[in-house]
C-alpha positions in Angstrom: -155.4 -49.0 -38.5 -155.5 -45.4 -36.3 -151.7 -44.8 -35.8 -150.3 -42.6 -32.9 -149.8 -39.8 -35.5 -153.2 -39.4 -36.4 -154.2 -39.3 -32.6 -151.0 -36.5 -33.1 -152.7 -34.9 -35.6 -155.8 -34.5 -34.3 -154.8 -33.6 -30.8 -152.6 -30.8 -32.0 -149.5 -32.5 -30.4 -146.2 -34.4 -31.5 -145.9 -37.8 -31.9 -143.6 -38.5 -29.0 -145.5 -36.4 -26.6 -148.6 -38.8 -27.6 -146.6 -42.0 -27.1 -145.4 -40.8 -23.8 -148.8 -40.5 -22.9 -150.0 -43.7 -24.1 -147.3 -45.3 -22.5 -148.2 -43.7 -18.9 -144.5 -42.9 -19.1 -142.7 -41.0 -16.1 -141.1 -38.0 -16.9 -142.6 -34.8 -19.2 -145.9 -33.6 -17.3 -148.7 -32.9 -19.6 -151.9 -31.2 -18.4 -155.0 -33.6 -17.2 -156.7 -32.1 -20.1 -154.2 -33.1 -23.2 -154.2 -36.7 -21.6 -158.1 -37.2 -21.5 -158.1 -35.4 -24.8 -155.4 -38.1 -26.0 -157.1 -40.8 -24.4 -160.6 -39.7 -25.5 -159.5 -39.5 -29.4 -157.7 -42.8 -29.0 -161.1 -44.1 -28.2 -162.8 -42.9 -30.2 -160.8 -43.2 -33.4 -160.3 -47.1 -32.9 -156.6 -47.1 -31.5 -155.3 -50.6 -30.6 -153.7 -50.6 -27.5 -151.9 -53.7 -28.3 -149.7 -51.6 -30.5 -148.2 -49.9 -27.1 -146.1 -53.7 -26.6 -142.5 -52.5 -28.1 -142.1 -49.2 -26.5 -139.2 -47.1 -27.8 -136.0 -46.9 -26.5 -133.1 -44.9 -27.7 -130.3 -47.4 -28.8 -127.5 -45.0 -27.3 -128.1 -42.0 -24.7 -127.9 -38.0 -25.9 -125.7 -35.6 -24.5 -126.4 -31.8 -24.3 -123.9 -30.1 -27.5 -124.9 -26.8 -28.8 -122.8 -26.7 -31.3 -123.2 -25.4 -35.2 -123.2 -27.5 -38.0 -123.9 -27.2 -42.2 -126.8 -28.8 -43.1 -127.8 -30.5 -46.6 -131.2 -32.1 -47.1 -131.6 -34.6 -50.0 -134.7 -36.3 -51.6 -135.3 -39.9 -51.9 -133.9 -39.7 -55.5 -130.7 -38.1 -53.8 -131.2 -35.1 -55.6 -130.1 -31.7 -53.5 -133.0 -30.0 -51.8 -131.6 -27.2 -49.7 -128.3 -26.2 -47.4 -127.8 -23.9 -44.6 -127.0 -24.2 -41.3 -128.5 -25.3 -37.6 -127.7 -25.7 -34.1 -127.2 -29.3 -32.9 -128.9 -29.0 -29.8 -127.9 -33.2 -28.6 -126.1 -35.6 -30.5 -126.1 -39.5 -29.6 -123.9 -42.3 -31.6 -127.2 -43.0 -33.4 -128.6 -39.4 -33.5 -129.0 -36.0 -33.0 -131.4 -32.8 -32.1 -131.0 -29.7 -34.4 -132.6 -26.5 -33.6 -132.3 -22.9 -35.4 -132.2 -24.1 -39.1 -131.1 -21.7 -41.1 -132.1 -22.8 -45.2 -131.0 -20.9 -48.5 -135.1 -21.2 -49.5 -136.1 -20.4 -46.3 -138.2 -23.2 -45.8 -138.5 -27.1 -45.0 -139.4 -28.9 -47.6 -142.5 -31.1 -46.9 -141.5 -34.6 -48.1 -139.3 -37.4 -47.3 -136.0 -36.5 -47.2 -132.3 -37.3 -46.0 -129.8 -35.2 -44.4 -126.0 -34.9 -43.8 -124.8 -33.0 -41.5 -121.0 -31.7 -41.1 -119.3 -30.1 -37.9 -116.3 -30.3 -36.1 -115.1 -32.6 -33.6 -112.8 -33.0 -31.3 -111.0 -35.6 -33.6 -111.6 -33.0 -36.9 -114.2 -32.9 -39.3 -117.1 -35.3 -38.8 -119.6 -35.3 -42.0 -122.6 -37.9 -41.1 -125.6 -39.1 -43.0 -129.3 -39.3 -41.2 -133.0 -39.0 -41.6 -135.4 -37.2 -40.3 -137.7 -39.0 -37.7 -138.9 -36.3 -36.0 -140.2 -32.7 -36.9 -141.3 -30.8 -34.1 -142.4 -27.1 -33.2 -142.4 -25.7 -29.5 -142.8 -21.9 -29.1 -142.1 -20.9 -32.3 -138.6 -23.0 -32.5 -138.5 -26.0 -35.3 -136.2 -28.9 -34.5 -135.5 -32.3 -36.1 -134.8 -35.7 -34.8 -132.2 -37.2 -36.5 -131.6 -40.6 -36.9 -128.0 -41.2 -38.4 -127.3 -43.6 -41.1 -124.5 -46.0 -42.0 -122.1 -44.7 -40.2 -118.8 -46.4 -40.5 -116.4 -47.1 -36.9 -114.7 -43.9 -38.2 -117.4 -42.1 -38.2 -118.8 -43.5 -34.7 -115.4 -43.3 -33.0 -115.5 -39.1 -33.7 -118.8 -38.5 -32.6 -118.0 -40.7 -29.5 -115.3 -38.4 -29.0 -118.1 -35.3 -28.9 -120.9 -37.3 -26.6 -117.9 -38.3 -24.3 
């Protein structure tokens, strides 16, 4: 079955940007040419359109932060990747945008992972676990989608206290 990621993949775009196209949604405008080229390579690869039923909606809205955090990235097995530090560009109850990562190895590794991520708030330190459900590079700059994980009411009351 032809996912949106392979159209992705082959279009030379992110995944959201091809849903949004899919999904004729209002909002980002992309160029006549990327949507024929979307729509032409859905097409052509097979894609089922029934697959565009559930669209996606965020479960909670994001607010604009730009504040730093630390970062920590884990493997599946738990085992430490990397650390460093990022920007968190928006930040939701149920997730966040980071920008500007800054890794000891300098890189991102390429393989599922997990995060936690630790800042302040205005109710003290906040230290949250997520996974990344979106990589995405625009003009040179790398962010991640961040989807957060388990978080307890504690946990949700503080970052509350940063989206409010």
């Amino acid at each position: 079955m032809v996912t949106q990621a392979d159209i992705a993949r082959l279009a030379g775009i992110d995944v959201a940007s091809v849903g949004k196209i899919l999904n004729r949604i209002q909002g980002p405008i992309f160029s006549e040419e990327t949507v024929r080229k979307v729509f032409k390579l859905a097409d052509e690869m097979g894609f089922s359109f029934e697959q565009l039923k559930h669209r996606h909606h965020r479960k909670s809205e994001r607010r604009k932060a730009g504040f730093p955090s630390e970062l920590s990235l884990f493997a599946s097995d738990g085992s430490l990747l990397d650390r460093g530090r990022c920007m968190v560009a928006d930040i939701a109850i149920g997730g966040a945008s980071i920008t500007d990562l800054e890794l000891r190895q300098g890189r991102l590794p390429i393989r599922p992972m997990s995060v936690i991520l630790q800042f302040t708030g205005k109710d003290g330190e906040i230290e949250v676990r997520g996974q990344v459900v979106r990589i995405n590079e625009t003009a040179g700059t790398l962010s991640l989608g961040i989807a957060f994980l388990d978080a307890d009411p504690t946990v949700e009351r503080k970052i509350a206290a940063v989206v409010g």
